[in-house]
N, C-alpha and C positions, 0 to 999 in steps of 0.2 A: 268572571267566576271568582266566586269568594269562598275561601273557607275557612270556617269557625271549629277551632278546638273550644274543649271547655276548660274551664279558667283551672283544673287541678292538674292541666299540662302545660301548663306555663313554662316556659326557660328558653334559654337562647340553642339550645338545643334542635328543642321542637321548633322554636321559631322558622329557624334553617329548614328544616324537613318540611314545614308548612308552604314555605316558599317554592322549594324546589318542587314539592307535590303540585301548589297552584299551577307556577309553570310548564310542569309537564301536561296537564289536565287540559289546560289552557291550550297546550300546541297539538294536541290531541282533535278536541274538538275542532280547531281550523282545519288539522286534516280529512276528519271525517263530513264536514261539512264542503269541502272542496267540488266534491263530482257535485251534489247541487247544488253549488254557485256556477256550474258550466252548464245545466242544463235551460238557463236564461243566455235565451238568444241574442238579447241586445248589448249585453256585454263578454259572454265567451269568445275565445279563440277563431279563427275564421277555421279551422280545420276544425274546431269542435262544433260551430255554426255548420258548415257539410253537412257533416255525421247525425247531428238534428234534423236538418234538411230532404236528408236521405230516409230517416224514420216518419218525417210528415209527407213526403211525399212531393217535395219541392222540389225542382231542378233551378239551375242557374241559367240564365241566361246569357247568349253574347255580348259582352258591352255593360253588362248591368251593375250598378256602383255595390260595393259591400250593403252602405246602411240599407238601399232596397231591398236586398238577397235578407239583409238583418229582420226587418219589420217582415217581410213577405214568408220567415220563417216563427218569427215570434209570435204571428197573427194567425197561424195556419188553422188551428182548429176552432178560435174566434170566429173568423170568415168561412168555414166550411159551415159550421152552424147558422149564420147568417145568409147562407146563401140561399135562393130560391125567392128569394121578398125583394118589393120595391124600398121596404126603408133598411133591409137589408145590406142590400147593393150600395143603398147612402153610405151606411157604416163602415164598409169595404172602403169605398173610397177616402173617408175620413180615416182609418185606422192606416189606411198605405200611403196618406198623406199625398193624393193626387191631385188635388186642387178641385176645381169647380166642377158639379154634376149635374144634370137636369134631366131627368127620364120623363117623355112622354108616350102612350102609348094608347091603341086605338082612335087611332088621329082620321076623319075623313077620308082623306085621300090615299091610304094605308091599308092591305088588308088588316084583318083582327091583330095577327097572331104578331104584328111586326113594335116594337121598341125601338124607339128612335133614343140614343144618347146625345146628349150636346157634354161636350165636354170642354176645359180648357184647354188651350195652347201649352200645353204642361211637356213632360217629358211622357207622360201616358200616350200624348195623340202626334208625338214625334218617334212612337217606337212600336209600328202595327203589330208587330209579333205577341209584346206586350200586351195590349188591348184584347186583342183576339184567345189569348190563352185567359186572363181576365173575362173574360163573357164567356169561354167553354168552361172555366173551371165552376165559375159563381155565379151563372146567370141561370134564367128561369130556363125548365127542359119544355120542349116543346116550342119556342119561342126564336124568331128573328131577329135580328138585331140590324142598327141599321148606327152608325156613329159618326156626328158631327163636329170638328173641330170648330169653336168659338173663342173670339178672340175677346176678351173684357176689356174697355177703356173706362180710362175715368177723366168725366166730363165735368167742368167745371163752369157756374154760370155766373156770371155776375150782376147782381141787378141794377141799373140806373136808369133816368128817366130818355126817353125816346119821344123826339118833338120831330112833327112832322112839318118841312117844310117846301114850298113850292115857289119855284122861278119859270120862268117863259122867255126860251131866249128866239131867237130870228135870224136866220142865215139867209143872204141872199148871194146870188150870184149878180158880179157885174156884165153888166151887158155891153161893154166894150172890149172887141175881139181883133 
C-alpha cells in the first residue's frame, strides 16, 4: 500500500503523517484479511482446520496424520462435486494423494452392478476404515464395490546376447560290489 499526497503538501510534516497513515493502513488490512487466510485448509491452525472440518462435514479419524485430516478437508467440496464418475473417483484419488488406482467394472465373472478397485499398497489399503468411508462417501449409489490391494514392482531387464549350448555327459554305475 502506497500513498500519494500531492505535491502542494509537501513537508516533513506531512511526510511523518503520510508514514504513520501507511502504516496504520497497512496493519489494518493484515488484520482484516486474517479470518480469510484461516479459511485455507492447508495452511490454518489445526483447531481452525476442526472448525472447517465440522462445517464441510469431515470427521477425523483414529490414527490419521494432520496433512491427511489437511487435504481430506481442503478437497471436501472439490470431491463431493466429483463424486459419482469413474474419472471422478481418479480425481479423488489424485487430490488425496493415494497412490495408484484402477477401476474395473462389469467384469464376466462379476454381477453388473459390482466395481472391483485395485489399489496400491499405500496407507489407503492398510487402513479399511478409510477405504470404506472413501467408497460410502464418493462412490457411485447403487453400486458394489469390491477392493484389491496391489502391490507395484519395478522390474528391470537387461538385454544381452543368450547362446545356447549343449553337452551330453554319462554316468555309469560300477559293477564291482
Amino acid at each position: 500500500m502506497k500513498l500519494n499526497l500531492p505535491w502542494w503538501m509537501s513537508g516533513p510534516e506531512l511526510t511523518k503523517l503520510k508514514t504513520a497513515a501507511q502504516k496504520f493502513f497497512t496493519d489494518l488490512l493484515a488484520v482484516a484479511q486474517w479470518p480469510l487466510e484461516q479459511l485455507d485448509a492447508s495452511q490454518a491452525s489445526e483447531g481452525i482446520v476442526r472448525l472447517i472440518a465440522w462445517q464441510r462435514g469431515i470427521d477425523r479419524f483414529n490414527d490419521e496424520g494432520l496433512e491427511m485430516f489437511r487435504l481430506r478437508v481442503f478437497y471436501a467440496y472439490a470431491n463431493a462435486k466429483d463424486a459419482g464418475s469413474v474419472i471422478g473417483f481418479e480425481q479423488i484419488f489424485k487430490r488425496l494423494e493415494l497412490g495408484y488406482l484402477e477401476q474395473e467394472e462389469r467384469l464376466p465373472d462379476k454381477d453388473w452392478d459390482v466395481i472391483v478397485l485395485n489399489v496400491s499398497d499405500s496407507t489407503t489399503a492398510q487402513n479399511p476404515e478409510f477405504m470404506n468411508w472413501l467408497i460410502q462417501t464418493y462412490g457411485r449409489t447403487c453400486r458394489r464395490y469390491e477392493w484389491n490391494v496391489i502391490t507395484l514392482l519395478t522390474i528391470s531387464v537387461k538385454p544381452a546376447t543368450f547362446d545356447w549350448d549343449q553337452q551330453t555327459n554319462i554316468a555309469a554305475l560300477g559293477g564291482n560290489r
